[in-house]
mmCIF entry with sequence, helices, sheets and N, C-alpha, C, O atoms, coordinates in Angstrom:
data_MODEL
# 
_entry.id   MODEL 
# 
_entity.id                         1 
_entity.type                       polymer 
_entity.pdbx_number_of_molecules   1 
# 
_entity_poly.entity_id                      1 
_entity_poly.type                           'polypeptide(L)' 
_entity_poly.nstd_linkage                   no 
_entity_poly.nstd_monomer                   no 
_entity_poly.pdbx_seq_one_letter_code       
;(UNK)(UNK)(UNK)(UNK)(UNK)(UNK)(UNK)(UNK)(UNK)(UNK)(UNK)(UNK)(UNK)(UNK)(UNK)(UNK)
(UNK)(UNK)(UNK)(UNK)(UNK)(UNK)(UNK)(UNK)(UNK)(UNK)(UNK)(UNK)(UNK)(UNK)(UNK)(UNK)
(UNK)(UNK)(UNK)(UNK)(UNK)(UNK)(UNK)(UNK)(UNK)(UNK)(UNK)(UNK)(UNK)(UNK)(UNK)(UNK)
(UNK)(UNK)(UNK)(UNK)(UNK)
;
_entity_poly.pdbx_seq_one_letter_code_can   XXXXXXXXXXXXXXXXXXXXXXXXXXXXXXXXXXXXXXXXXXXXXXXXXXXXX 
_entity_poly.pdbx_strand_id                 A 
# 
loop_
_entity_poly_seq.entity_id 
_entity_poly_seq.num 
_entity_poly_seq.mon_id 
_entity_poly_seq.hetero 
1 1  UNK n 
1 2  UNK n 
1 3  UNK n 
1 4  UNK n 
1 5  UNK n 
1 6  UNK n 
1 7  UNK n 
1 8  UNK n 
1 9  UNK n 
1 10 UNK n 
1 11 UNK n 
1 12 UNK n 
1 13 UNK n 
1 14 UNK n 
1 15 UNK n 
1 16 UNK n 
1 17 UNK n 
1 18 UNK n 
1 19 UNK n 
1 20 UNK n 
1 21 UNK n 
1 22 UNK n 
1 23 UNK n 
1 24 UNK n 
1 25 UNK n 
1 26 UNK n 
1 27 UNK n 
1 28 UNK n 
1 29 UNK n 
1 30 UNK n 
1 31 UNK n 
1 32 UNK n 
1 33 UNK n 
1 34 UNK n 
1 35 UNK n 
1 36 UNK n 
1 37 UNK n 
1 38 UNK n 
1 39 UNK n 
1 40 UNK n 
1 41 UNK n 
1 42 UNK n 
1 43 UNK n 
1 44 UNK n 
1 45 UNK n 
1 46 UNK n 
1 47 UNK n 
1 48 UNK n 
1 49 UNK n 
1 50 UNK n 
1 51 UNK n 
1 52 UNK n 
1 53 UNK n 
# 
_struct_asym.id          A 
_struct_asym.entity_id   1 
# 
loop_
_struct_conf.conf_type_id 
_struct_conf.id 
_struct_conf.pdbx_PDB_helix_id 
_struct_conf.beg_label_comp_id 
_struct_conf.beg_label_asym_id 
_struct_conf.beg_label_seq_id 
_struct_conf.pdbx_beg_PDB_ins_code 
_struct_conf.end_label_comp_id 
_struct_conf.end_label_asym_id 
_struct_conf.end_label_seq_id 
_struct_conf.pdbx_end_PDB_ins_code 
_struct_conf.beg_auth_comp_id 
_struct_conf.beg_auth_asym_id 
_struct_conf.beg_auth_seq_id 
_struct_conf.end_auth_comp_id 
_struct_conf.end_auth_asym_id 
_struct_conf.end_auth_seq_id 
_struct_conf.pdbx_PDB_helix_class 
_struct_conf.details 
_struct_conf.pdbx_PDB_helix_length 
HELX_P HELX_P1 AA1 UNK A 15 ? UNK A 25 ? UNK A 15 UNK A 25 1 ? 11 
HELX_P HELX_P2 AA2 UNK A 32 ? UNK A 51 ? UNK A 32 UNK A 51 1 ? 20 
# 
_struct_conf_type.id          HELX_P 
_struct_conf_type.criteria    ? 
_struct_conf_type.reference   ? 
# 
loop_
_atom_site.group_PDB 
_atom_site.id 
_atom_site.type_symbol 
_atom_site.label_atom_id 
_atom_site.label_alt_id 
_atom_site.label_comp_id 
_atom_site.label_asym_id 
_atom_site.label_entity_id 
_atom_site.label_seq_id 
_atom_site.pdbx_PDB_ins_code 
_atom_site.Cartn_x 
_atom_site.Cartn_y 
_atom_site.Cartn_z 
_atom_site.occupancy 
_atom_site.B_iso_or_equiv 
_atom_site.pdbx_formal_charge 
_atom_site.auth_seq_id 
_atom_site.auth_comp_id 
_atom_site.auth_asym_id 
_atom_site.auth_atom_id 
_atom_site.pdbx_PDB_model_num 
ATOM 1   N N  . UNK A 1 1  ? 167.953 33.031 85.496 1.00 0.00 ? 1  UNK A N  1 
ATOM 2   C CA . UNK A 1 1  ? 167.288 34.319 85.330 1.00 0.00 ? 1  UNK A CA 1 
ATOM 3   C C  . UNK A 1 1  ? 167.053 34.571 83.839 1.00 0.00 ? 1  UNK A C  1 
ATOM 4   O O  . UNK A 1 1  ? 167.917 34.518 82.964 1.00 0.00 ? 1  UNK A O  1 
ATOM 5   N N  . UNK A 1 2  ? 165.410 34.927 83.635 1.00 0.00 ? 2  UNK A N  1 
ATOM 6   C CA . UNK A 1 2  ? 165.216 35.179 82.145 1.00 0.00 ? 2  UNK A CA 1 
ATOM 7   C C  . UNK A 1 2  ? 165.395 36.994 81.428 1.00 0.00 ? 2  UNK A C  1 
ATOM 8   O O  . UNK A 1 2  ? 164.948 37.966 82.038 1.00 0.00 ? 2  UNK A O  1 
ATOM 9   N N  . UNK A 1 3  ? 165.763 37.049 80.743 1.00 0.00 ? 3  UNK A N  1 
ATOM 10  C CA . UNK A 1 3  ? 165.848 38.508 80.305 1.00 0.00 ? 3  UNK A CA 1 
ATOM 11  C C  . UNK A 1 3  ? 164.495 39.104 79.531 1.00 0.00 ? 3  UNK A C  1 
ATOM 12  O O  . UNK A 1 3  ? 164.543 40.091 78.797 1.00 0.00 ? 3  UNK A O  1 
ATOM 13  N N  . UNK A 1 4  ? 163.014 38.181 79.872 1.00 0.00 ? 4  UNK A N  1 
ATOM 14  C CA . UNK A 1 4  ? 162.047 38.816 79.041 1.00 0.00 ? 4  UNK A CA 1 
ATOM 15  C C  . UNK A 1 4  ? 161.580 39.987 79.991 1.00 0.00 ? 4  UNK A C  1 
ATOM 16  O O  . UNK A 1 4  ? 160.592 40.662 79.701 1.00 0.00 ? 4  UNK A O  1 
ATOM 17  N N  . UNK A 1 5  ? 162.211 40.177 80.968 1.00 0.00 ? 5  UNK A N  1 
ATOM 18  C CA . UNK A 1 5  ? 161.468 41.597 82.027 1.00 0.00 ? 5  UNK A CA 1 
ATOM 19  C C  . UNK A 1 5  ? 162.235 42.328 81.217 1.00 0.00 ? 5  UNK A C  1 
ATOM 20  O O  . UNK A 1 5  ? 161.473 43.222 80.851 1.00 0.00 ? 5  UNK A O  1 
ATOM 21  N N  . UNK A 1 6  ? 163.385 42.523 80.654 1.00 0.00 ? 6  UNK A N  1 
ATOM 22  C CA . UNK A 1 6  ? 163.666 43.560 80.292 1.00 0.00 ? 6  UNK A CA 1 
ATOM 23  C C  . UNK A 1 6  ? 163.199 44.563 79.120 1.00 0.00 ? 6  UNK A C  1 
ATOM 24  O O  . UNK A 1 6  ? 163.141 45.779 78.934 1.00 0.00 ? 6  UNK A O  1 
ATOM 25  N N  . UNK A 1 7  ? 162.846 43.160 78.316 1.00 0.00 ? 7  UNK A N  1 
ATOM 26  C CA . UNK A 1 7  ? 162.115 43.940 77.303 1.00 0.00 ? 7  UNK A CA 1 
ATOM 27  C C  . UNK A 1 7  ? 160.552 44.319 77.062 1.00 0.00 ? 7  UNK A C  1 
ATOM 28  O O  . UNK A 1 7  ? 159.948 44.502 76.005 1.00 0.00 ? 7  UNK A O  1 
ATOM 29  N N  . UNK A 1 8  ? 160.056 44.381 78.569 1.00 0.00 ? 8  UNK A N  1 
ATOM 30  C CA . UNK A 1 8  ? 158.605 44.731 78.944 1.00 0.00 ? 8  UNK A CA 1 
ATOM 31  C C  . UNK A 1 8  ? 158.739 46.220 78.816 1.00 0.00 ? 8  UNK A C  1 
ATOM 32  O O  . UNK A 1 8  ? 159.737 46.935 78.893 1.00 0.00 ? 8  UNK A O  1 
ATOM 33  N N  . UNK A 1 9  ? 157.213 46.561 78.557 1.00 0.00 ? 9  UNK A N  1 
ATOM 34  C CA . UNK A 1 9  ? 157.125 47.904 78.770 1.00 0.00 ? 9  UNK A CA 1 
ATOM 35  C C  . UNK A 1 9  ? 156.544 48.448 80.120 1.00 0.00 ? 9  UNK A C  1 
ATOM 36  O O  . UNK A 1 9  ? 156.208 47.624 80.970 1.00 0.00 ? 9  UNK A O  1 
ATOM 37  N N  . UNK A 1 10 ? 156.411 49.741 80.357 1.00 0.00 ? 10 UNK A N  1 
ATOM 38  C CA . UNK A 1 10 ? 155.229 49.973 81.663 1.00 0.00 ? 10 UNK A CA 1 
ATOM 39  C C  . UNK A 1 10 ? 154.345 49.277 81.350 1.00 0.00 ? 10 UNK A C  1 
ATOM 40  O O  . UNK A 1 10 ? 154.247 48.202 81.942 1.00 0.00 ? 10 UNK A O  1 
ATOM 41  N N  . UNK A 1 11 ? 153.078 49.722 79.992 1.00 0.00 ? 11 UNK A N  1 
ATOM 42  C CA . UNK A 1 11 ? 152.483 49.356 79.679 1.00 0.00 ? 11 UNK A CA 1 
ATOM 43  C C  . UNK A 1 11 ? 152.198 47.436 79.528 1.00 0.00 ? 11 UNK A C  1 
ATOM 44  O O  . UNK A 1 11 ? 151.111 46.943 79.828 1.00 0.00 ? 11 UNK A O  1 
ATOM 45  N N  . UNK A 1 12 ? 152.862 46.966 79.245 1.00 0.00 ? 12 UNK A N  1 
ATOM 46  C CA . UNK A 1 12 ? 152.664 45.783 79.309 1.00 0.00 ? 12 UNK A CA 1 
ATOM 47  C C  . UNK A 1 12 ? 152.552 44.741 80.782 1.00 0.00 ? 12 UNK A C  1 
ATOM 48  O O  . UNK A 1 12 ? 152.199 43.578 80.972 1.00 0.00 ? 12 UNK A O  1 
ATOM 49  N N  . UNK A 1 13 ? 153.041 45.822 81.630 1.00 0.00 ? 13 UNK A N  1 
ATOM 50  C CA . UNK A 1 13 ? 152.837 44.683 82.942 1.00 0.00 ? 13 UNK A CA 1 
ATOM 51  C C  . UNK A 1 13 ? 151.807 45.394 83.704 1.00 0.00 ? 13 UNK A C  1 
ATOM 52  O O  . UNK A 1 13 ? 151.447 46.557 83.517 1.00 0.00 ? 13 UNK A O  1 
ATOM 53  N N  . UNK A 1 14 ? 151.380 44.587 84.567 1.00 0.00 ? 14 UNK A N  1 
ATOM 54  C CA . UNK A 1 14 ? 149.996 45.278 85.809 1.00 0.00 ? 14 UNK A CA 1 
ATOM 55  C C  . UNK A 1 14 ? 150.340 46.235 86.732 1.00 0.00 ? 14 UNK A C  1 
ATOM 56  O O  . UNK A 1 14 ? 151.463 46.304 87.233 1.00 0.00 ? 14 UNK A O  1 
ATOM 57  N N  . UNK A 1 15 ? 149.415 46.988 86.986 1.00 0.00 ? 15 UNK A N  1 
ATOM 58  C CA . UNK A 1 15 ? 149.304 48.125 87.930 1.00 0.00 ? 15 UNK A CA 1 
ATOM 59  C C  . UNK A 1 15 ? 150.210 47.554 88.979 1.00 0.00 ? 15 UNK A C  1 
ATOM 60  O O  . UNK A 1 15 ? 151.413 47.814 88.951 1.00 0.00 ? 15 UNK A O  1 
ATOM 61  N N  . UNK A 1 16 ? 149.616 46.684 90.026 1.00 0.00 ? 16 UNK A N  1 
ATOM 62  C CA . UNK A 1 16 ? 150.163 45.822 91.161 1.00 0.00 ? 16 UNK A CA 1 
ATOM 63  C C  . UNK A 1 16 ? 151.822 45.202 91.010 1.00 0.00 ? 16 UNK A C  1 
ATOM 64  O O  . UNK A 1 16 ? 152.520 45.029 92.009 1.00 0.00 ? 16 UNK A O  1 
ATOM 65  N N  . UNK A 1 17 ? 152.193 44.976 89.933 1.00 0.00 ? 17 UNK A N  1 
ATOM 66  C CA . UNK A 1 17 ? 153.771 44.781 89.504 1.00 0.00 ? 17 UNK A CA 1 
ATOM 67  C C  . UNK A 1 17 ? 154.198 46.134 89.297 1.00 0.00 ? 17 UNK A C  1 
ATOM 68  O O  . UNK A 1 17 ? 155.031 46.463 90.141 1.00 0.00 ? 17 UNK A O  1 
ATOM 69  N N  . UNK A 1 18 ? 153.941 46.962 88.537 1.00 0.00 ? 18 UNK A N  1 
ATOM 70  C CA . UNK A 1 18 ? 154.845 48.184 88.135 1.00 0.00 ? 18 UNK A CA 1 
ATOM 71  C C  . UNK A 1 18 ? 154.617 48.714 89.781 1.00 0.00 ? 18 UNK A C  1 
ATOM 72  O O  . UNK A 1 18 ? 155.703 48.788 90.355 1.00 0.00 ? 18 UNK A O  1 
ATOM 73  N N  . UNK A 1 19 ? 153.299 49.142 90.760 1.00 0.00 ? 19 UNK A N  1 
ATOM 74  C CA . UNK A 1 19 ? 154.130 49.045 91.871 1.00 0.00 ? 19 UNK A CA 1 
ATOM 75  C C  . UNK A 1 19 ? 155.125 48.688 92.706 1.00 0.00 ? 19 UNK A C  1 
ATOM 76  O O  . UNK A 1 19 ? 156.088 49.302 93.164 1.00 0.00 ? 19 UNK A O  1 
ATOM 77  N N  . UNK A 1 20 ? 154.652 47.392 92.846 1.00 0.00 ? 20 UNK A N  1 
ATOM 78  C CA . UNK A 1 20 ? 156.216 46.633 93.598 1.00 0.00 ? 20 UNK A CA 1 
ATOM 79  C C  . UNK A 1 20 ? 157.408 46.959 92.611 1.00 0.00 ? 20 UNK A C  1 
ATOM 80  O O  . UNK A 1 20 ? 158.269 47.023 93.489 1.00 0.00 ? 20 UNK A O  1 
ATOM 81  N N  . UNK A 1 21 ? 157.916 47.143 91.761 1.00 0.00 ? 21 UNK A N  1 
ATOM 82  C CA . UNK A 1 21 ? 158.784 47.639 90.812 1.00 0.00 ? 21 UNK A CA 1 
ATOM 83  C C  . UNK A 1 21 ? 159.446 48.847 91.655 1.00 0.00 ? 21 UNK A C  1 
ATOM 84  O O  . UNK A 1 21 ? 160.421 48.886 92.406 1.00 0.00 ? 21 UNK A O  1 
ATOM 85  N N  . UNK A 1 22 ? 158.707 49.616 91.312 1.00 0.00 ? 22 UNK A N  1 
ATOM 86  C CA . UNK A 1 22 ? 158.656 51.032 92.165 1.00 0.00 ? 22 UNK A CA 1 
ATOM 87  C C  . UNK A 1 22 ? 159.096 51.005 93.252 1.00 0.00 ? 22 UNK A C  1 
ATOM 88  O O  . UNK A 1 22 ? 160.200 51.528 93.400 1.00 0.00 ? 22 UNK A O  1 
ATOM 89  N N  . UNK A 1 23 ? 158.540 50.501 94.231 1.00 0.00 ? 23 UNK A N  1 
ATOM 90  C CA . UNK A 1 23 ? 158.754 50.266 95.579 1.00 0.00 ? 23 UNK A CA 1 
ATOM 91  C C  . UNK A 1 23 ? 160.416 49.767 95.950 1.00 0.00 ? 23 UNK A C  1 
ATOM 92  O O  . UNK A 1 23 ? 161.072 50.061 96.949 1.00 0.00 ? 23 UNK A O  1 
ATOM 93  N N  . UNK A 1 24 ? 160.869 48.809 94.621 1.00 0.00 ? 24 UNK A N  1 
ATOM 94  C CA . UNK A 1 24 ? 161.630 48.071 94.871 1.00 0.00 ? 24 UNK A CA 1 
ATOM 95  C C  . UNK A 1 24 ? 163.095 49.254 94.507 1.00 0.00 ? 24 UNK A C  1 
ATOM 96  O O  . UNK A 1 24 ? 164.197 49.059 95.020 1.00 0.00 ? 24 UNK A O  1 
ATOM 97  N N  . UNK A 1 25 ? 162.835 50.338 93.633 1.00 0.00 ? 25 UNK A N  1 
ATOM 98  C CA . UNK A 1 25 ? 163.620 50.669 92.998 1.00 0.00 ? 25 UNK A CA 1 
ATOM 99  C C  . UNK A 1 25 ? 164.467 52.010 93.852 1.00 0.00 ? 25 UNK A C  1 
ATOM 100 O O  . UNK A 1 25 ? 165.658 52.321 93.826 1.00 0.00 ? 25 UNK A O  1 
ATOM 101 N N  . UNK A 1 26 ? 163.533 52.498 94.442 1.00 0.00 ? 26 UNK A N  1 
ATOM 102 C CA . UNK A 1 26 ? 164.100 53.462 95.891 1.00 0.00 ? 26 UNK A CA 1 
ATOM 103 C C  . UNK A 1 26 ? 164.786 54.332 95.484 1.00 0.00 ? 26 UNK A C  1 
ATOM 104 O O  . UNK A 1 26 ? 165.642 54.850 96.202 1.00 0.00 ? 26 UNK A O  1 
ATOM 105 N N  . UNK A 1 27 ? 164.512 54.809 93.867 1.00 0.00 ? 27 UNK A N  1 
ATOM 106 C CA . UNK A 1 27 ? 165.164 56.126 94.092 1.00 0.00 ? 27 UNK A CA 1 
ATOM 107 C C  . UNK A 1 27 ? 163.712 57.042 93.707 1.00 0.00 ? 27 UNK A C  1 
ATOM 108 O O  . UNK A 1 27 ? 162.888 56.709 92.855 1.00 0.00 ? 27 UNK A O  1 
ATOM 109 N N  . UNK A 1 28 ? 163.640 58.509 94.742 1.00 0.00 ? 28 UNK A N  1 
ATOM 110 C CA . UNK A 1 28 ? 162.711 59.136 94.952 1.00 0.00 ? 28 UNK A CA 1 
ATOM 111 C C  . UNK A 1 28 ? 163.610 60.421 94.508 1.00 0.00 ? 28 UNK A C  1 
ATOM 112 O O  . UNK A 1 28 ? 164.207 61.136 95.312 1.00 0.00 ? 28 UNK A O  1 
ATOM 113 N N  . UNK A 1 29 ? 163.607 60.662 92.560 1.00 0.00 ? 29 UNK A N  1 
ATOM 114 C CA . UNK A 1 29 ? 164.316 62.340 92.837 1.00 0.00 ? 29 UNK A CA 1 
ATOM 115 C C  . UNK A 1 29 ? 162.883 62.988 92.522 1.00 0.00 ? 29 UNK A C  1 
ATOM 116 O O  . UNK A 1 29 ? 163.216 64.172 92.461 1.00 0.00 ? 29 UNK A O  1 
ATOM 117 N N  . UNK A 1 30 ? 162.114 62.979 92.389 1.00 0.00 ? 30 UNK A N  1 
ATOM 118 C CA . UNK A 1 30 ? 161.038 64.078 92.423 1.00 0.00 ? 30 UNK A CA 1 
ATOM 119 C C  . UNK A 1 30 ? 161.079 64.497 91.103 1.00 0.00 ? 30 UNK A C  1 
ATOM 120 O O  . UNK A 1 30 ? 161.245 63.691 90.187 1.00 0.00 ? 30 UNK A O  1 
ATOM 121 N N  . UNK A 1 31 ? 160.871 66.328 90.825 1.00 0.00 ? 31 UNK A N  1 
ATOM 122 C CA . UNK A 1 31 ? 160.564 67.102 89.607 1.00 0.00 ? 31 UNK A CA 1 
ATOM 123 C C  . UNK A 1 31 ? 162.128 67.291 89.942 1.00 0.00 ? 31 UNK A C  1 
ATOM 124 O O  . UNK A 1 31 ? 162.585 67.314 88.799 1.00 0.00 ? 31 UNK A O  1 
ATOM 125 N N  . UNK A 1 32 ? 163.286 67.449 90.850 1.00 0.00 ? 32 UNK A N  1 
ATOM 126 C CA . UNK A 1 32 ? 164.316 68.048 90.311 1.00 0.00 ? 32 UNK A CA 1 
ATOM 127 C C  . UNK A 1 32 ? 165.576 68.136 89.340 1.00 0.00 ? 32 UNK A C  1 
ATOM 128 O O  . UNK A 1 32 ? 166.396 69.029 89.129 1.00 0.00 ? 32 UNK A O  1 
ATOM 129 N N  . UNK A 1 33 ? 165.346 66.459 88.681 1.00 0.00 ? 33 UNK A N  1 
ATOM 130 C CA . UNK A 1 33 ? 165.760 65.959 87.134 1.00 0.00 ? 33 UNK A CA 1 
ATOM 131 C C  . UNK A 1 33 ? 165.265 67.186 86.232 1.00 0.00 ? 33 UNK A C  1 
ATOM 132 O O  . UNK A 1 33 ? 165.957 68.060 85.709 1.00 0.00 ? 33 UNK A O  1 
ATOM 133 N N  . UNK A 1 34 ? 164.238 67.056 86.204 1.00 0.00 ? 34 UNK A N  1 
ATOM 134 C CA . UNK A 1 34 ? 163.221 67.976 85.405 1.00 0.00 ? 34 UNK A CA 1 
ATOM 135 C C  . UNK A 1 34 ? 163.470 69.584 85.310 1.00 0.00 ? 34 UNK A C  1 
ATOM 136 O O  . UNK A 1 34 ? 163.717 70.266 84.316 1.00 0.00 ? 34 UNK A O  1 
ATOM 137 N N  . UNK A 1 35 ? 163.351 69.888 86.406 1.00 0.00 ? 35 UNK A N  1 
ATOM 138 C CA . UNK A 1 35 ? 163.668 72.008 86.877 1.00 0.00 ? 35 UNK A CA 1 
ATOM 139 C C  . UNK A 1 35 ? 165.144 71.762 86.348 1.00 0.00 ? 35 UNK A C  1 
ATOM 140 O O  . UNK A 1 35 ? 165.229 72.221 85.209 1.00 0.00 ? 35 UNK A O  1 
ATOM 141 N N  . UNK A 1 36 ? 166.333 71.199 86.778 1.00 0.00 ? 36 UNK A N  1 
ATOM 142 C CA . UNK A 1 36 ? 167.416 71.512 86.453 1.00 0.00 ? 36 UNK A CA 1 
ATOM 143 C C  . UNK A 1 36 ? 167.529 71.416 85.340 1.00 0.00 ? 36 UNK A C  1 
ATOM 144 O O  . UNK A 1 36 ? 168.158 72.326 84.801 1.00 0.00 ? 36 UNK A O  1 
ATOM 145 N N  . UNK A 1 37 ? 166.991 70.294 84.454 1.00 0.00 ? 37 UNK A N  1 
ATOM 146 C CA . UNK A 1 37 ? 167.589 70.528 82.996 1.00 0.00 ? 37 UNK A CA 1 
ATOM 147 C C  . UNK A 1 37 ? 166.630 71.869 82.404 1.00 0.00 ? 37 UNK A C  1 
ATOM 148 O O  . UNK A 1 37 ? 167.113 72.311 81.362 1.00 0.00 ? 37 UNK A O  1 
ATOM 149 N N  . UNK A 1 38 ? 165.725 72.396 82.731 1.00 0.00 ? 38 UNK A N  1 
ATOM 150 C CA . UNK A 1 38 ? 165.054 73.131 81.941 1.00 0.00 ? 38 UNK A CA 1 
ATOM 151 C C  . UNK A 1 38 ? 166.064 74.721 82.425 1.00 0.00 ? 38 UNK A C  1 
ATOM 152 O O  . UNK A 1 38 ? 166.306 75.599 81.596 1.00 0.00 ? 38 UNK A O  1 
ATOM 153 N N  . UNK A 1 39 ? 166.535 74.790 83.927 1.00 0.00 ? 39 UNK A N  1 
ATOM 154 C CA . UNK A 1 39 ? 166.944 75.775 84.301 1.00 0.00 ? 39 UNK A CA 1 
ATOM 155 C C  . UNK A 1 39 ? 168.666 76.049 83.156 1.00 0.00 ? 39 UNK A C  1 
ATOM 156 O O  . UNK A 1 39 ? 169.170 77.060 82.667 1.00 0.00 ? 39 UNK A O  1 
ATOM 157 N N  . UNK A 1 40 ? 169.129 74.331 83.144 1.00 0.00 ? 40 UNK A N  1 
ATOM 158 C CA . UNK A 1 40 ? 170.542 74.196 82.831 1.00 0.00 ? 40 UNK A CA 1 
ATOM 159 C C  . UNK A 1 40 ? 170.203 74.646 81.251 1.00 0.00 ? 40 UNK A C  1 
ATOM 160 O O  . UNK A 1 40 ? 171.141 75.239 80.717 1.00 0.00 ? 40 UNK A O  1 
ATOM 161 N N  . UNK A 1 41 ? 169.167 74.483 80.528 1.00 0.00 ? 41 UNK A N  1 
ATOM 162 C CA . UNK A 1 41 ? 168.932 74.729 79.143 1.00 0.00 ? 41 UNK A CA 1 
ATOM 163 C C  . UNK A 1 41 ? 168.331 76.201 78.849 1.00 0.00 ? 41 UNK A C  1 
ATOM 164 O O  . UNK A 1 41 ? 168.072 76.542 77.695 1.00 0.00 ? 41 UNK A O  1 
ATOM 165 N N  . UNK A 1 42 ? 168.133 77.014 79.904 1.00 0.00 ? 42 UNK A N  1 
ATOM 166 C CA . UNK A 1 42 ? 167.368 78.273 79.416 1.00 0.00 ? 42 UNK A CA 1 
ATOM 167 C C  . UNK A 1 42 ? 169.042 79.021 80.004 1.00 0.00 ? 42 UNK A C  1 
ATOM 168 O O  . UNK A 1 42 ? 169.237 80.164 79.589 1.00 0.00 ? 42 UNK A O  1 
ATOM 169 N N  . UNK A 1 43 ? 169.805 78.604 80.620 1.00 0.00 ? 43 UNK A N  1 
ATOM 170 C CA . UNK A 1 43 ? 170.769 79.120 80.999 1.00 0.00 ? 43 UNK A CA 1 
ATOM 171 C C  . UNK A 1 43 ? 172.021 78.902 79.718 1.00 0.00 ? 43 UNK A C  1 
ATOM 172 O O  . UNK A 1 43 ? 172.837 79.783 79.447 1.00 0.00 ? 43 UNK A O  1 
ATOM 173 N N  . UNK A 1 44 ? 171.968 77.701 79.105 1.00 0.00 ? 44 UNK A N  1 
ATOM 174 C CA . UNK A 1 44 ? 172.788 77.304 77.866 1.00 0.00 ? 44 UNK A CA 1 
ATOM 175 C C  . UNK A 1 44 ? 172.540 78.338 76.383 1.00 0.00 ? 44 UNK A C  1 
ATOM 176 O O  . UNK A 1 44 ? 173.341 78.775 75.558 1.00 0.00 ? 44 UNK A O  1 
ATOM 177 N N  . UNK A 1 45 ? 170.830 78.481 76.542 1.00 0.00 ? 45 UNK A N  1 
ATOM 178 C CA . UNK A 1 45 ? 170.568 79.509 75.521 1.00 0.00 ? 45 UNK A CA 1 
ATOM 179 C C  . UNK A 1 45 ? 170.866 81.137 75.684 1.00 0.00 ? 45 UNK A C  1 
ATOM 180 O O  . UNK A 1 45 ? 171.112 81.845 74.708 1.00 0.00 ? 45 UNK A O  1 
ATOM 181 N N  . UNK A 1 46 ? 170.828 81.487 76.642 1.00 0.00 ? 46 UNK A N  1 
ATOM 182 C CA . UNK A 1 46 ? 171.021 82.772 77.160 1.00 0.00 ? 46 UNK A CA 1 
ATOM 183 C C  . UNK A 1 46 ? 172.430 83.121 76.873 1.00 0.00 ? 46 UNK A C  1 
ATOM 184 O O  . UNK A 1 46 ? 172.794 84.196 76.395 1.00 0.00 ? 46 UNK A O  1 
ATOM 185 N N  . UNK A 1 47 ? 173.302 81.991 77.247 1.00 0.00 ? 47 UNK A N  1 
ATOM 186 C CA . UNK A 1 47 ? 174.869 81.906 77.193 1.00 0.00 ? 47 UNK A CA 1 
ATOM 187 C C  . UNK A 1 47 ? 175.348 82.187 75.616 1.00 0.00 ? 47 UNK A C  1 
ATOM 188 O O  . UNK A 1 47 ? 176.171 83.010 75.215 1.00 0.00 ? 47 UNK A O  1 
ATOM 189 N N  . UNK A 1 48 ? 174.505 81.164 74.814 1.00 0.00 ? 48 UNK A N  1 
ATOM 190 C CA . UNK A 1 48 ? 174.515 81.448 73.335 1.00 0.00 ? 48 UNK A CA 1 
ATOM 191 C C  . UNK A 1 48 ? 174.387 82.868 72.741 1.00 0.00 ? 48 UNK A C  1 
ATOM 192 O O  . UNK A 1 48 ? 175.175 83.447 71.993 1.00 0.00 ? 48 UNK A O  1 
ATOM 193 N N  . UNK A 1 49 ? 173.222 83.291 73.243 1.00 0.00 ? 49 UNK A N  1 
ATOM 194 C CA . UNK A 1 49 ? 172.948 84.878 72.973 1.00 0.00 ? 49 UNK A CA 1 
ATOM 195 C C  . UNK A 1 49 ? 173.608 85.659 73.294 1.00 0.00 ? 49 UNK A C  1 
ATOM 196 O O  . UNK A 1 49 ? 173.503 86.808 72.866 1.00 0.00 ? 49 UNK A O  1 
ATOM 197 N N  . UNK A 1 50 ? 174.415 85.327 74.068 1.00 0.00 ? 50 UNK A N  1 
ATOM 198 C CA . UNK A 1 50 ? 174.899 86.995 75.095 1.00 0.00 ? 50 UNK A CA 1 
ATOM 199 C C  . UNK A 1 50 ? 176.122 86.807 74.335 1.00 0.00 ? 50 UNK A C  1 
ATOM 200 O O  . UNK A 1 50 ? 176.770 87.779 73.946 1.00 0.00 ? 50 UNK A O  1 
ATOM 201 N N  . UNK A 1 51 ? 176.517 85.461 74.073 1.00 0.00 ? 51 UNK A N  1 
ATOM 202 C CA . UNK A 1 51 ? 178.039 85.677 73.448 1.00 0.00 ? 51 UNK A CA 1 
ATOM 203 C C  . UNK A 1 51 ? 178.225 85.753 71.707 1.00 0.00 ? 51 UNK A C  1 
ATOM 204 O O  . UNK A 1 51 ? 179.242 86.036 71.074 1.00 0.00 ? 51 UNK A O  1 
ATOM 205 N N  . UNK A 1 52 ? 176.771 85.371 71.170 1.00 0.00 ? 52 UNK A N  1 
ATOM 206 C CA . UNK A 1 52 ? 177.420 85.411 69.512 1.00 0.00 ? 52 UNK A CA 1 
ATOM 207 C C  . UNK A 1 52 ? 176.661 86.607 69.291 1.00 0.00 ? 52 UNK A C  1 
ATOM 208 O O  . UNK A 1 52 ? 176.786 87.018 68.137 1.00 0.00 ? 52 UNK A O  1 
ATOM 209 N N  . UNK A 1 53 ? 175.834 87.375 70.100 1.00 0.00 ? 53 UNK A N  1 
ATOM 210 C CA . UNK A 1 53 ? 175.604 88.992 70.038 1.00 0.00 ? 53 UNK A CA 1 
ATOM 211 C C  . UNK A 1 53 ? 174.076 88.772 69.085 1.00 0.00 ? 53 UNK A C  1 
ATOM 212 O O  . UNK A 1 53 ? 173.423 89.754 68.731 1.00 0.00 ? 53 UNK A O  1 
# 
């Protein structure tokens, strides 16, 4: 096994591979990576405010 896949980019491999990639990789989290950190970070700042006044 060669280690040059690893240092590919998206960009550097074909549409038809970064699919099967995809396909192969089976995790489906959606936007909710995304909403939580923005929810977990407007909630971290608020926390800041309310407590150093």
């Amino acid at each position: 096994m060669t280690n040059d896949k690893l240092t590919h980019q998206d960009e550097d491999i074909s549409a038809p591979e970064f699919a099967t990639e995809e396909a192969l990789d089976k995790h489906e989290f959606g936007n909710w990576p995304e909403v939580f950190g923005l929810v977990l970070t407007a909630f971290l700042m608020w926390l800041t405010f309310a407590l150093t006044g």
